[in-house]
C-alpha positions in Angstrom: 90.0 101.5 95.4 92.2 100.6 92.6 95.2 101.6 95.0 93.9 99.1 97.5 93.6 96.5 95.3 97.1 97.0 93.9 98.6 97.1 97.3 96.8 94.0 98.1 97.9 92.0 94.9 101.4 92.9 95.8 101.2 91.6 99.5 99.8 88.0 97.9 102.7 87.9 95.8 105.5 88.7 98.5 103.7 86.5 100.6 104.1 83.5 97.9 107.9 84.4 96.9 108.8 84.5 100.9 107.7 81.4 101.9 108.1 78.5 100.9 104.7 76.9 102.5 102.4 79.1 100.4 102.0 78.7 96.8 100.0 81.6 94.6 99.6 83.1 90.9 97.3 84.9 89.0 93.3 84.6 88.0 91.6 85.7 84.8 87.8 84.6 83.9 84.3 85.5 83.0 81.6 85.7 85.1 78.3 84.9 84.4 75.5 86.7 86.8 72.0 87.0 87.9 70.1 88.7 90.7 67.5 87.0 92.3 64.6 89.2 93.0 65.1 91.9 90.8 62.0 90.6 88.8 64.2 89.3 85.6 65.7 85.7 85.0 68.1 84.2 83.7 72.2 84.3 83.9 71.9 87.3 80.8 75.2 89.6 82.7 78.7 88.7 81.7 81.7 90.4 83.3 85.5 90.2 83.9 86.9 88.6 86.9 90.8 89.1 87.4 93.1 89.1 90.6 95.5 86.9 92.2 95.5 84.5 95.0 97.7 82.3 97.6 96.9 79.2 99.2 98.6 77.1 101.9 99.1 73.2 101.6 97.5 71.3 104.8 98.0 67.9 104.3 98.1 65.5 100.6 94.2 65.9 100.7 93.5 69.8 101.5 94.5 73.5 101.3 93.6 76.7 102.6 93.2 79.3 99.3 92.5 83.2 99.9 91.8 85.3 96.8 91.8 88.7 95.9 89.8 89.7 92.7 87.6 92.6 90.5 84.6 91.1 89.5 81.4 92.4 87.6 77.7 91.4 88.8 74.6 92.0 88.4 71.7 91.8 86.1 70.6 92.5 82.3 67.0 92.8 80.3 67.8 91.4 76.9 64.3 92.6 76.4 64.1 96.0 77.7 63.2 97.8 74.3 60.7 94.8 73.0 57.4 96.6 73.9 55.9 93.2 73.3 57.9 91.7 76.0 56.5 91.9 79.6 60.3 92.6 80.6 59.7 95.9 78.4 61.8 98.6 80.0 62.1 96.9 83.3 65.3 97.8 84.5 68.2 96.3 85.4 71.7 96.3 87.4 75.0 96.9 87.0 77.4 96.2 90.0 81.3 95.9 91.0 83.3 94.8 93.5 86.3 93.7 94.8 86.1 90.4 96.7 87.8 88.2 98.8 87.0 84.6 98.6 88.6 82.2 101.9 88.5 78.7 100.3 88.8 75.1 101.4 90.2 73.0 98.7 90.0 69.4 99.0 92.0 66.8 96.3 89.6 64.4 95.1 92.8 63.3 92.5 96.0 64.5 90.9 93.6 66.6 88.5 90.7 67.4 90.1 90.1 69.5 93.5 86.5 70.6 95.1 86.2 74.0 96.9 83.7 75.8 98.9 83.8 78.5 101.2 82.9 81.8 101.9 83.7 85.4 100.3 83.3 88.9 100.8 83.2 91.8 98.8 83.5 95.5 98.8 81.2 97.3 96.1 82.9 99.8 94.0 80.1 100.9 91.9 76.3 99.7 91.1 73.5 101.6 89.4 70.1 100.5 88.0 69.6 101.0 84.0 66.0 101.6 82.1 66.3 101.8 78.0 67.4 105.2 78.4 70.8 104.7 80.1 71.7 104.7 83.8 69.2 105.7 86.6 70.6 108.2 88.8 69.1 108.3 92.3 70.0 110.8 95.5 70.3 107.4 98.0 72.9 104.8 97.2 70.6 101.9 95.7 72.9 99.4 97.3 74.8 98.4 100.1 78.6 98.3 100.0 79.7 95.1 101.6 78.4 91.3 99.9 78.5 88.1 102.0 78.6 85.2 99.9 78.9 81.3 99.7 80.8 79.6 97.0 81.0 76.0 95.7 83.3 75.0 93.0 85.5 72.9 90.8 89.3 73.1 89.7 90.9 71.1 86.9 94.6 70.6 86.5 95.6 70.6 82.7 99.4 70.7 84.3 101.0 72.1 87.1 100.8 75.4 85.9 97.7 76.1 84.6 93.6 74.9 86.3 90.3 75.5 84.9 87.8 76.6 87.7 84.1 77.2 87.5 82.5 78.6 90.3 79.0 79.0 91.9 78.1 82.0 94.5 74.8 83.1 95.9 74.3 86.2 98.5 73.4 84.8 102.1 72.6 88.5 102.9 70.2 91.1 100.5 72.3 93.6 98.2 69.9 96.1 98.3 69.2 99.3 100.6 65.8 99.1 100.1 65.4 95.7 101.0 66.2 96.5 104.4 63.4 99.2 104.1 60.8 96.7 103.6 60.0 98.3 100.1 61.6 98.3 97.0 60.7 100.5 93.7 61.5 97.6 91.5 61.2 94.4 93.5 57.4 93.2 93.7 57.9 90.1 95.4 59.7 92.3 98.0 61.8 89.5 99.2 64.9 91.0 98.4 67.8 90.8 95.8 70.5 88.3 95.8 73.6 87.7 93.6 74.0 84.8 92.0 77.2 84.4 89.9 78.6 81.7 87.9 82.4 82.0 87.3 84.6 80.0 84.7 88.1 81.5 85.3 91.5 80.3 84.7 94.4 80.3 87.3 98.2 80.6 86.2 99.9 79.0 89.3 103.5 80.5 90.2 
């Protein structure tokens, strides 16, 4: 997988140095994560984001942006060793992926673009965690591809260098046994979602 993504990085960047309609750079952030469903709350996961992307210029008003970037999801129980928590020992997730956001970027000024679109993603690894340490299971506890919507924000501090913030949510359940119509540590049993807020900067070539 790290191959892949290497490969991939390096097609982005020929891609941007070979013509002269795309533009592209790099992407380093933090993500901030949830999952709905898993019967926990709040955005307690951080992780690293870090890729590359390109984009294509449509008009004065819009561009097309395609990125490719590691990110870390999931889930964490702040509380998971307070026996005088009701979250006491629940567990929680860990998850990684690789993902491909498609973007639509639309200039509200010189500074300030919206964006929304969709994204996909490839899981790399994801595991569920109890206060002992990770919870290994004979049947993968999630599936390996994410489908994902995204809204965000991107401001220019100069030509080289945008502050984004980013909100994602699953349209699709992450979970193999939510398409089993039972889950071991779901009891609302509607299934599990990500939910991700990213704050990221992008270094534009």
């Amino acid at each position: 997988m790290k191959k892949i993504f290497f490969i991939l990085t390096i097609i982005v960047m020929h891609i941007n140095c070979n013509c002269q309609e795309f533009k592209g750079g790099v992407i380093l952030g933090l993500s901030t994560s949830q999952v709905s469903g898993d019967d926990l709350a709040g955005f307690n996961k951080a992780g690293l984001v870090f890729g590359g992307f390109t984009n294509r210029i449509l008009s004065s008003r819009n561009s097309l942006q395609l990125e490719i970037v590691y990110i870390q999801k999931g889930s964490r129980n702040p509380d998971i060793i307070n026996e005088e928590s009701e979250n006491y020992n629940k567990p929680y997730i860990n998850l990684s992926y690789i993902e491909v956001p498609m973007l639509l970027k639309l200039n509200y000024n010189e500074t300030l673009e919206y964006e929304f679109g969709i994204q996909w993603a490839q899981l790399i690894n994801g595991y569920y965690i109890d206060n002992i340490g990770e919870i290994n299971s004979t049947i993968d506890p999630f599936i390996k591809n994410d489908l994902s919507l995204a809204l965000g924000l991107n401001y220019f501090i100069n030509h080289n260098i945008s502050l984004n913030s980013r909100l994602t949510n699953s349209i699709l359940p992450i979970g193999n046994e939510d398409y089993n119509n039972s889950s071991t540590y779901n009891s609302v049993k509607k299934g599990k979602y990500n939910t991700t807020i990213n704050f990221s900067i992008y270094y534009h070539i």
